[in-house]
TIKOL-480391 format. One record per residue: residue in three letters; x, y, z of N, C-alpha, C in turn; residue number from 1. Coordinates in pm, 1 decimal, decimal comma, always signed. Each point is the difference from the previous one (the first is absolute). Last residue first. Layout:
N
<site 'ALA' <X Y Z> <X Y Z> <X Y Z> NUM>
...
***
This chain:
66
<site 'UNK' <+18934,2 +15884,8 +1284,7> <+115,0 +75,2 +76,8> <-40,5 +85,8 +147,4> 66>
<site 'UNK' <-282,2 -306,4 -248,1> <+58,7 -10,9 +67,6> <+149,3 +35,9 +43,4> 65>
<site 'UNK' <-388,7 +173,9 -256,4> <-35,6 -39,3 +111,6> <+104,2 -90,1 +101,9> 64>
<site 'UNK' <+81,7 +79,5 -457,7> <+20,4 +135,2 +78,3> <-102,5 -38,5 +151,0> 63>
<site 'UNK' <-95,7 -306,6 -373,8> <+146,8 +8,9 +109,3> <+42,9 +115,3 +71,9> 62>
<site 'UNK' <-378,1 -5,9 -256,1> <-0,1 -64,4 +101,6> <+98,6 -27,1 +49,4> 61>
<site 'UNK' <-30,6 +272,8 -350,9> <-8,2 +82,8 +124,1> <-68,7 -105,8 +141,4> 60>
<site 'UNK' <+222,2 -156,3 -443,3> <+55,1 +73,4 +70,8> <-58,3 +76,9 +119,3> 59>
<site 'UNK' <-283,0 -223,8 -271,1> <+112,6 -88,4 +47,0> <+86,1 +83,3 +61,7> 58>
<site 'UNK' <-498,2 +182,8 -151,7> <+134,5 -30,1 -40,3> <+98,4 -103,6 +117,2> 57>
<site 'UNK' <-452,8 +170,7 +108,3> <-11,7 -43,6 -147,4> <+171,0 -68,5 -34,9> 56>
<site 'UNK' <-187,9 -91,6 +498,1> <+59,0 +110,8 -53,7> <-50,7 -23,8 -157,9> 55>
<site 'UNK' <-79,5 -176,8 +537,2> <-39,5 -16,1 -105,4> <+13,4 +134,1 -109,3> 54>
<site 'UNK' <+181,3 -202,2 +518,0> <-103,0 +114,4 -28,5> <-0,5 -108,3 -248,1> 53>
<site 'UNK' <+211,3 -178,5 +462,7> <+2,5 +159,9 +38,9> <-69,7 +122,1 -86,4> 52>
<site 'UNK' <-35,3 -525,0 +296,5> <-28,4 +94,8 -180,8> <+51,2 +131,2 +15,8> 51>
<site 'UNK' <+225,0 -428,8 +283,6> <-132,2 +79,2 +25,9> <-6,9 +39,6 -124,7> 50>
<site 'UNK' <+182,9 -449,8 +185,6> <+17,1 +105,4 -94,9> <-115,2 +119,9 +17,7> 49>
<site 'UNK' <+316,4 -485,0 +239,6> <-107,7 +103,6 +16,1> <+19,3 +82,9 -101,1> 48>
<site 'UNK' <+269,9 -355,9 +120,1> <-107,1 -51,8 -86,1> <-116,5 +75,5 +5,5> 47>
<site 'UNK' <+449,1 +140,5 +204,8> <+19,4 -100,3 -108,0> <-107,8 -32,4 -65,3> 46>
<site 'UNK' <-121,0 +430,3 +176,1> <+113,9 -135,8 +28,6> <-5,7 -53,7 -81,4> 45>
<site 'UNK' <-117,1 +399,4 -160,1> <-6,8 -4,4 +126,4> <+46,8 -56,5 +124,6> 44>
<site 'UNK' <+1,9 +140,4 -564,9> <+10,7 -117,8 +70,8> <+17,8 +46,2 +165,5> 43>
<site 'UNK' <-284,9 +253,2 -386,0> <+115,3 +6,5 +41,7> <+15,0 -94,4 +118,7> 42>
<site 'UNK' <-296,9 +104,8 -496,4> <-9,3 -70,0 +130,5> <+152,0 +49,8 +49,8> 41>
<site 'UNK' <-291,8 +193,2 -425,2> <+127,9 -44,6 +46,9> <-46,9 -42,3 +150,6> 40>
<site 'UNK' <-220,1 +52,5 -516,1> <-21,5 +1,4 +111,4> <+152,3 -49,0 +89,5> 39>
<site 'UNK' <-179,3 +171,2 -471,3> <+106,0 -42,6 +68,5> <-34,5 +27,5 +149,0> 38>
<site 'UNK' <-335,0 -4,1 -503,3> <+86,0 +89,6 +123,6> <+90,4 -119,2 +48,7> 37>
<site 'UNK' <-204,1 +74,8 -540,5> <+25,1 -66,8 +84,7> <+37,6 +61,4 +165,8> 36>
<site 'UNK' <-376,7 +117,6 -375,2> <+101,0 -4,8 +27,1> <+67,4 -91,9 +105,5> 35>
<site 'UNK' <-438,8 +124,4 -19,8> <+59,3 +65,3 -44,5> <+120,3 +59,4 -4,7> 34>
<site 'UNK' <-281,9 -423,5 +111,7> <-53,4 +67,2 -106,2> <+57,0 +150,6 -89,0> 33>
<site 'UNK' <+323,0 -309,6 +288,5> <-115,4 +30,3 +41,8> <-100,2 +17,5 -136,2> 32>
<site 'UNK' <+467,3 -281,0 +218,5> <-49,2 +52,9 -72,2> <-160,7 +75,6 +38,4> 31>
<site 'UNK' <+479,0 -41,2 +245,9> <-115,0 -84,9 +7,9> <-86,6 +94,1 -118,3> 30>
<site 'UNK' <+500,0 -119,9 +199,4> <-66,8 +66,1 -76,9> <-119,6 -44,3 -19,4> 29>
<site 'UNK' <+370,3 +22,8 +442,2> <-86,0 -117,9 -92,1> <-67,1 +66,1 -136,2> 28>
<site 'UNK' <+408,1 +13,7 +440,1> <-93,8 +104,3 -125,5> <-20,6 -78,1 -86,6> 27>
<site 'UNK' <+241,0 -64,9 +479,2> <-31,3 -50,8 -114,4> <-117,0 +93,6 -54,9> 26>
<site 'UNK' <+445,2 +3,5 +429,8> <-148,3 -42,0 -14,5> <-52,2 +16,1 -127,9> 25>
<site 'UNK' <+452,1 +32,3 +199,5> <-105,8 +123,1 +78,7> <-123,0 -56,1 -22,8> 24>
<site 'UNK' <+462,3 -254,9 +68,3> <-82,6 +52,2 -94,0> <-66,2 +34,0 +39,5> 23>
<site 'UNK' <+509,9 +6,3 -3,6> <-111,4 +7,7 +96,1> <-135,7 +43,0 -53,3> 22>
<site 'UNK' <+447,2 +23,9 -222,7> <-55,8 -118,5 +24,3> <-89,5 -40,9 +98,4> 21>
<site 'UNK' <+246,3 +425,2 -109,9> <+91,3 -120,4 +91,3> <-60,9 -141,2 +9,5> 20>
<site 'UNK' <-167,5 +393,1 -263,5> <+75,6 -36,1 -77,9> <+103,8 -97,1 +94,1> 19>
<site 'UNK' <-544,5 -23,0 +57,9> <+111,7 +86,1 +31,9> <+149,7 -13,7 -79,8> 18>
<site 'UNK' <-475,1 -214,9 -133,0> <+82,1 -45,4 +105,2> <+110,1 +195,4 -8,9> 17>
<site 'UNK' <-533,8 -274,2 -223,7> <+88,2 +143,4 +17,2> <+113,9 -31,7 +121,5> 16>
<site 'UNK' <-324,1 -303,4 -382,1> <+99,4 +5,2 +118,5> <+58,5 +97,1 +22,2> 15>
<site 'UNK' <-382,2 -117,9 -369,1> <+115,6 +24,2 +59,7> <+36,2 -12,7 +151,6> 14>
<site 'UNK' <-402,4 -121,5 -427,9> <+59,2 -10,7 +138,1> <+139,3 +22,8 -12,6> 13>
<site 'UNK' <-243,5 -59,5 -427,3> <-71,8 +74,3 +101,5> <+35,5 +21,2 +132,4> 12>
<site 'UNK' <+189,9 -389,9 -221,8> <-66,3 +106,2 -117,9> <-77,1 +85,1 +102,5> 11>
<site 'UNK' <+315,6 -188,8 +296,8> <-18,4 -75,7 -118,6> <-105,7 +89,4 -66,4> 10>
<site 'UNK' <+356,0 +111,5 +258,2> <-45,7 -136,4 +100,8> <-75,8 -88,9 -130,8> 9>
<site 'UNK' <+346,4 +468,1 -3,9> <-125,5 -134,9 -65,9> <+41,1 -95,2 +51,9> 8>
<site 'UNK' <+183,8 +455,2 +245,1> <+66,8 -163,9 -66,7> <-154,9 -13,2 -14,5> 7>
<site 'UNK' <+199,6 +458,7 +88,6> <-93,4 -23,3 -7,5> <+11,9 -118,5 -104,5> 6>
<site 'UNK' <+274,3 +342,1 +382,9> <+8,3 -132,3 -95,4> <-166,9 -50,1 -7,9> 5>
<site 'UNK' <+205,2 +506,4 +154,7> <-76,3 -125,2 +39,0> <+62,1 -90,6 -135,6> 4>
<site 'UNK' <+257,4 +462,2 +283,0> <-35,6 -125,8 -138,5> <-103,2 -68,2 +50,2> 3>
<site 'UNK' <+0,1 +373,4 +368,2> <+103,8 +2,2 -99,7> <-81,5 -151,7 -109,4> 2>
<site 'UNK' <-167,8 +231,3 +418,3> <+47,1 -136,2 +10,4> <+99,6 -31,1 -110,4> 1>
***
């Protein structure tokens, strides 16, 4: 899918959009006992999101949406 854009929504939340501005759907950081994970959702419709999974690092939740 090539570049992602990864826009703060706000402390912990992003916005993953395409580099044409088409957004794919949001990565949340969620703290745990061990450590923090990144859970990523991918936008479905307009007001639909599915999970696509729960990662340690930030980067390898976006890689979910290439």
């Amino acid at each position: 899918m090539g570049t992602l854009i990864l826009h703060p929504v706000r402390d912990g939340l992003w916005r993953v959009s395409a580099r044409n501005g088409t957004v794919l759907g949001h990565i949340e950081r969620r703290p745990t006992p061990d450590g923090d994970r990144y859970s990523a959702r991918r936008l479905v419709f307009a007001t639909l999101t599915r999970e696509v999974g729960e990662f340690w690092h930030l980067a390898d939740a976006a890689d979910c949406f290439r």
